[in-house]
C-alpha positions, 0 to 999 in steps of 0.5 A: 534435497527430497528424494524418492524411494531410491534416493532419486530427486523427485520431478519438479512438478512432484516437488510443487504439488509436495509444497502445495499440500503443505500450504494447504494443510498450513493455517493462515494468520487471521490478524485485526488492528484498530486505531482510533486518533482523537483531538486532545488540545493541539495534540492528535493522540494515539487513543484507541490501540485494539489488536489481534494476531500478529499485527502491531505498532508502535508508540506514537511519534511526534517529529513534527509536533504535537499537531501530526501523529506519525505511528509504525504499522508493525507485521511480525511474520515479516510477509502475508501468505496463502491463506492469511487476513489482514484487516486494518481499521483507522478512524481519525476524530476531528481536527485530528492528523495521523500518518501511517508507514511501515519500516520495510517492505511488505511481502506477498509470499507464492500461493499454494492454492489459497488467497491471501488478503488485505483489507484497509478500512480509513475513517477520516472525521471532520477537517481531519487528516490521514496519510497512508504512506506503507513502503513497497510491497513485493508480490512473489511470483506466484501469490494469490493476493487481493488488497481492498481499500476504502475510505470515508471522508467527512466534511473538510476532510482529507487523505492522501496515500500510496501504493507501490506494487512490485511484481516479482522479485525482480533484484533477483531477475524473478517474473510476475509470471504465475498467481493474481493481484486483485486490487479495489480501492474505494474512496466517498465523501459522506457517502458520495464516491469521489474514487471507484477502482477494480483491478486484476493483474494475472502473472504472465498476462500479455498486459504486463508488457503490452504498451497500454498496460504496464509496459514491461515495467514490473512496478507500478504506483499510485498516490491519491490526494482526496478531499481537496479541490485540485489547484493548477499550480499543484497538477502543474508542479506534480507533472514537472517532478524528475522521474529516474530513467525509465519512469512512465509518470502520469498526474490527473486532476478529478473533482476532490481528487489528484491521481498521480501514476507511475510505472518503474523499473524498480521499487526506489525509483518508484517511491523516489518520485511518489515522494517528490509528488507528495512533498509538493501536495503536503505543504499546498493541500495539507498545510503541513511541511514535508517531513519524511518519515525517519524510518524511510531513511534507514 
């Protein structure tokens, strides 16, 4: 408990000023991750493996062969907070396939005042492959957050990769009701944009409930298909997947680009859907079958 001088409990707005001085004296993790994936006879390999800070992964794995690099992005602090940078660099050499996940929900902690960042930059090389495939992340009430996200595709190449955001802890019954989630999500193919996308979503905002907006559902999920023509039986197929009670869904086809969408009460049910979508996209536009990363089930 923190007192006063007389051992009185100090008001809560003393307290929260209290706790943003502390984060504000507090410096921020700067941390750097670049990979490099390169073609080495039938196997993508796992070549370039540069950090700085507290990011990491593990070694490369192979489940499904030789042919698909599946790699573990590791965040030791276990969340971001104000004031951190996180910058991820991919880039994937022809003829390459990496698929990139994390092992647990990431976590954007409440702000004392300062932003905290994430920025995802994906090169993707001739008729290669990268799936950016990350568990939930958990926006606390109150976090100041900006995710920046760009992807340049060569010829003959593809990426595919979600995101799920939830707003609030919301297994404890917590409310997005305080901070801002700034989102920009850019993705071209030689230099021409396939996908241009700018978003802000304010804590408390009417939007978070309106029925235009998120519709009271505090998580909210994109999965992008980029770098292949769309089929109908694949938009037709992805509309058709089961959703949980309470799930908004929505499927689009652009020119090179499928956008699926959903709105959820939870983050499982979520990811639930976003998964069934992209085991009906691997095997038609990857010509991969669908095998879920080992790490979703545990």
């Amino acid at each position: 408990m923190i007192a006063g001088n007389e051992g009185q409990r100090l008001p809560e707005a003393t307290r929260q000023s209290r706790q943003a001085l502390e984060e504000a004296a507090r410096p921020g993790w700067q941390a750097r991750l670049v990979l490099g994936f390169e073609r080495r006879g039938e196997t993508s390999a796992l070549v370039q493996r540069e950090h700085f800070g507290p990011l990491r992964v593990q070694r490369a794995l192979y489940p499904e062969g030789p042919q698909v690099c599946q790699v573990l992005l590791l965040h030791p602090p276990g969340g971001i907070a104000g004031g951190d940078s996180l910058d991820i660099w991919v880039g994937a050499g022809s003829g390459t396939h990496a698929l990139l996940t994390t092992p647990g929900a990431g976590k954007w902690y409440r702000s004392g005042g300062r932003q905290a960042r994430q920025s995802l930059h994906v090169r993707v090389g001739e008729d290669a492959v990268v799936e950016w495939l990350p568990q939930e992340s958990i926006v606390f009430d109150g976090a100041e957050a900006q995710m920046q996200t760009r992807i340049e595709l060569a010829a003959g190449a593809a990426f595919c990769g979600w995101e799920i955001l939830c707003l609030g802890r919301t297994a404890g019954g917590e409310r997005f009701s305080r901070g801002r989630l700034e989102l920009a999500t850019r993705i071209e193919r030689l230099g021409r944009p396939l996908w241009l996308e700018r978003g802000c979503l304010r804590g408390g905002s009417s939007w978070l409930d309106a029925a235009a907006g998120l519709a009271g559902r505090p998580v909210t999920a994109t999965l992008l298909l980029a770098g292949r023509a769309v089929e109908r039986d694949w938009l037709d197929a992805c509309r058709a997947a089961p959703a949980a009670a309470g799930v908004l869904t929505g499927v689009t086809a652009l020119p090179e680009l499928l956008v699926a969408r959903c709105l959820a009460p939870d983050g499982e049910a979520a990811r639930a859907w976003l998964a069934s979508v992209w085991k009906l996209l691997r095997p038609a536009a990857l010509a991969r079958p669908a095998v879920p990363p080992r790490i979703w089930s545990t």
